[in-house]
C-alpha positions as protocol buffer text, in pm:
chain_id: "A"
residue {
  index: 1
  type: UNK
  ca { x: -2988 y: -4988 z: -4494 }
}
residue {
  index: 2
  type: UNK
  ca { x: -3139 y: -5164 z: -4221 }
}
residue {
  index: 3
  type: UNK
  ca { x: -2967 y: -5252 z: -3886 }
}
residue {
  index: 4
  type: UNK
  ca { x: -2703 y: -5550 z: -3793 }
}
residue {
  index: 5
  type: UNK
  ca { x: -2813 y: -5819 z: -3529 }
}
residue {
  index: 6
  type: UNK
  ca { x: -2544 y: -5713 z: -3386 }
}
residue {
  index: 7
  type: UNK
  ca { x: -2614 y: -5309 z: -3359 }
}
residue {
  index: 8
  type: UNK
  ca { x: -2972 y: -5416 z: -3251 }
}
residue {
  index: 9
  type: UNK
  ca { x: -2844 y: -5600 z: -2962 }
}
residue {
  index: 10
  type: UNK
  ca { x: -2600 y: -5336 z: -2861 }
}
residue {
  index: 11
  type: UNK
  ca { x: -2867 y: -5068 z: -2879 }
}
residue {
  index: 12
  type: UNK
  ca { x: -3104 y: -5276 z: -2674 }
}
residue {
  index: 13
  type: UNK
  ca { x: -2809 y: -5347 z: -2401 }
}
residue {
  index: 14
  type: UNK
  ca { x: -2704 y: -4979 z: -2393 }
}
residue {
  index: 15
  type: UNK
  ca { x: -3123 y: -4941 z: -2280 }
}
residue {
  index: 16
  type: UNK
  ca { x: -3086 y: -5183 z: -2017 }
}
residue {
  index: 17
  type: UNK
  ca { x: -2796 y: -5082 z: -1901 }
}
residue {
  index: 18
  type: UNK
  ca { x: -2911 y: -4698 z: -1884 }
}
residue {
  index: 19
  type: UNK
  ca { x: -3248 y: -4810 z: -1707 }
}
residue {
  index: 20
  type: UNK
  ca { x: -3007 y: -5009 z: -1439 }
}
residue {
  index: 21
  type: UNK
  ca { x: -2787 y: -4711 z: -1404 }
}
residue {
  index: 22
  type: UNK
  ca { x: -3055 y: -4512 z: -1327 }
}
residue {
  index: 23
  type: UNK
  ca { x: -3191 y: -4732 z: -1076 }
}
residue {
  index: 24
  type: UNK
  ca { x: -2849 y: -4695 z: -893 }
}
residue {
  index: 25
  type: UNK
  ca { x: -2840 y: -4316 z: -906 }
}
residue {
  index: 26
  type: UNK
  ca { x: -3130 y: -4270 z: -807 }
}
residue {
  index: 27
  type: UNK
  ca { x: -3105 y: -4552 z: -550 }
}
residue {
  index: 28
  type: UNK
  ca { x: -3448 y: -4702 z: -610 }
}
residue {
  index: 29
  type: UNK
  ca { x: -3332 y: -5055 z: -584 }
}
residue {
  index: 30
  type: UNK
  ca { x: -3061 y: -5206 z: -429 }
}
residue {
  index: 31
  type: UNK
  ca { x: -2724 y: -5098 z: -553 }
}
residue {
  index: 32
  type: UNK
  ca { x: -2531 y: -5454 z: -494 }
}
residue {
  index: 33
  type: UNK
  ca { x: -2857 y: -5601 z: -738 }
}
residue {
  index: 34
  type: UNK
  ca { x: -2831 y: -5376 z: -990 }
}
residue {
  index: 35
  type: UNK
  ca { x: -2417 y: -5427 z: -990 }
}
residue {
  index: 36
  type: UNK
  ca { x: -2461 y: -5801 z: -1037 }
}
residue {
  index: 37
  type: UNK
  ca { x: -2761 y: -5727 z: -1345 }
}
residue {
  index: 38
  type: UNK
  ca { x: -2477 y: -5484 z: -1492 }
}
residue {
  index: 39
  type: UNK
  ca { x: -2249 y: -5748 z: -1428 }
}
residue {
  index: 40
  type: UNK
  ca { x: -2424 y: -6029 z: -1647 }
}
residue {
  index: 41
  type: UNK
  ca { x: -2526 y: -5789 z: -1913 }
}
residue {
  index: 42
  type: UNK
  ca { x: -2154 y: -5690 z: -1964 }
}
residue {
  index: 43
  type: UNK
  ca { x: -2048 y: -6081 z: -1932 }
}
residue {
  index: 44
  type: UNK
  ca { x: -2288 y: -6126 z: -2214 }
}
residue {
  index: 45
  type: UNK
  ca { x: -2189 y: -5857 z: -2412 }
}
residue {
  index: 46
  type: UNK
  ca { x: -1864 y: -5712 z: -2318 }
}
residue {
  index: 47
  type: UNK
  ca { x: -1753 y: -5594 z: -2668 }
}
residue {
  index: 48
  type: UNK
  ca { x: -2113 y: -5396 z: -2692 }
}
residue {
  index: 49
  type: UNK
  ca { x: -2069 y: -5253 z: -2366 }
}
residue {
  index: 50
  type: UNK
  ca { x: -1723 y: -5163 z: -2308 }
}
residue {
  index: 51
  type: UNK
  ca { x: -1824 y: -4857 z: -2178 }
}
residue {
  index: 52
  type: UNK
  ca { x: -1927 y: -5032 z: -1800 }
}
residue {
  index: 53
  type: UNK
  ca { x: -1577 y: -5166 z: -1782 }
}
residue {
  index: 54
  type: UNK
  ca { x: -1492 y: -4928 z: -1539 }
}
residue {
  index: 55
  type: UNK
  ca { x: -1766 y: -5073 z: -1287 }
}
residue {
  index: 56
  type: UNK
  ca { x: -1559 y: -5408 z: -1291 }
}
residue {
  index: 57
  type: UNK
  ca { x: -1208 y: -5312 z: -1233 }
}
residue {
  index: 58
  type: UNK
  ca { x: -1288 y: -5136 z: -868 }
}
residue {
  index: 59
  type: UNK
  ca { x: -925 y: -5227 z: -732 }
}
residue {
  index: 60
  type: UNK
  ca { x: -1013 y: -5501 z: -425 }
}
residue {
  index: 61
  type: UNK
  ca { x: -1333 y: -5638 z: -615 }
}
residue {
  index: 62
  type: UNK
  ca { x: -1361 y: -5946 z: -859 }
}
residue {
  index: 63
  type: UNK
  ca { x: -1663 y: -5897 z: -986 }
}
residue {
  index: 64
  type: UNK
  ca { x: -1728 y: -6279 z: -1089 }
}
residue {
  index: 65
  type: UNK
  ca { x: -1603 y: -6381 z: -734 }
}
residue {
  index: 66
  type: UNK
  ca { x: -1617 y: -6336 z: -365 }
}
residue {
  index: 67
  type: UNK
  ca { x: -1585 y: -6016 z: -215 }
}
residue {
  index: 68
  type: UNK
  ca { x: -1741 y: -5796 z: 81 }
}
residue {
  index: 69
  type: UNK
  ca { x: -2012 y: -5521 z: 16 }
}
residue {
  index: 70
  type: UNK
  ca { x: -1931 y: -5222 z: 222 }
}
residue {
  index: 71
  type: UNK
  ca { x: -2058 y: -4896 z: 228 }
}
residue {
  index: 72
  type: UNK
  ca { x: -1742 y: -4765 z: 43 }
}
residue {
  index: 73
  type: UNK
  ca { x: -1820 y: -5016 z: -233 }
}
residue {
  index: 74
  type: UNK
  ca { x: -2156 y: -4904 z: -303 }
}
residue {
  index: 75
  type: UNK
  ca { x: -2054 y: -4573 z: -264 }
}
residue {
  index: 76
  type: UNK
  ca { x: -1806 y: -4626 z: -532 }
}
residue {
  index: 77
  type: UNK
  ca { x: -2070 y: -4803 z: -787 }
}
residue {
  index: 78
  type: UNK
  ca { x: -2301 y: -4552 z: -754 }
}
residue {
  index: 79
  type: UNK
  ca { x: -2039 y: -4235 z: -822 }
}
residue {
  index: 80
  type: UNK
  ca { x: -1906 y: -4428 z: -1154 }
}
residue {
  index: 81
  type: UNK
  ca { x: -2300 y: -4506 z: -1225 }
}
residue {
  index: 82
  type: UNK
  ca { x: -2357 y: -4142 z: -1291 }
}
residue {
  index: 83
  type: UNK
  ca { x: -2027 y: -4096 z: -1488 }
}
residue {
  index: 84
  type: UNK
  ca { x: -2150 y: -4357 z: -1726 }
}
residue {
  index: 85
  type: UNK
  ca { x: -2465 y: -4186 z: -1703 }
}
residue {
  index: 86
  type: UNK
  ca { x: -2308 y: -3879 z: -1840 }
}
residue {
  index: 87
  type: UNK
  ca { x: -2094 y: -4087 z: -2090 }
}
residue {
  index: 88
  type: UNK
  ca { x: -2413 y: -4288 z: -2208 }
}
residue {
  index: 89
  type: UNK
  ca { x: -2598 y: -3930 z: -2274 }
}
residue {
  index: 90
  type: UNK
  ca { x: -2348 y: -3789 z: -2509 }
}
């Protein structure tokens, strides 16, 4: 039986969002850019990707609005990057 639309897409956004992830462990780009990328692929897909929720409900952050970018911030992204990384692999 071939594949839904629907799984397609969420098996194509899991792949970004694993490459992304990635990029924020390992800190090869910058972790507020890679936030905001997670950001719009879970806007787009939030049902797909429920899984990243916990990377928008940091207590003091709105991730659709204003907020400052501290140290402890990205700090906190990239710790709950590699959980998802872990949750992601099983």
């Amino acid at each position: 039986m071939p594949l839904r639309k629907s799984q397609i897409r969420r098996a194509r956004d899991i792949e970004r969002a694993k490459n992304i992830l990635v990029a924020i462990v390992e800190q090869k780009v910058e972790t507020y850019v890679c936030y905001r990328q997670l950001n719009l692929l879970y806007c787009s897909n939030s049902s797909g990707l429920a899984e990243l929720k916990p990377l928008f409900r940091i207590a003091g952050v709105d991730a659709n609005g204003t907020f400052s970018v501290t140290d402890e911030l990205l700090e906190q992204i990239v710790a709950i990057s590699k959980q998802l990384l872990v949750e992601f692999s099983k």
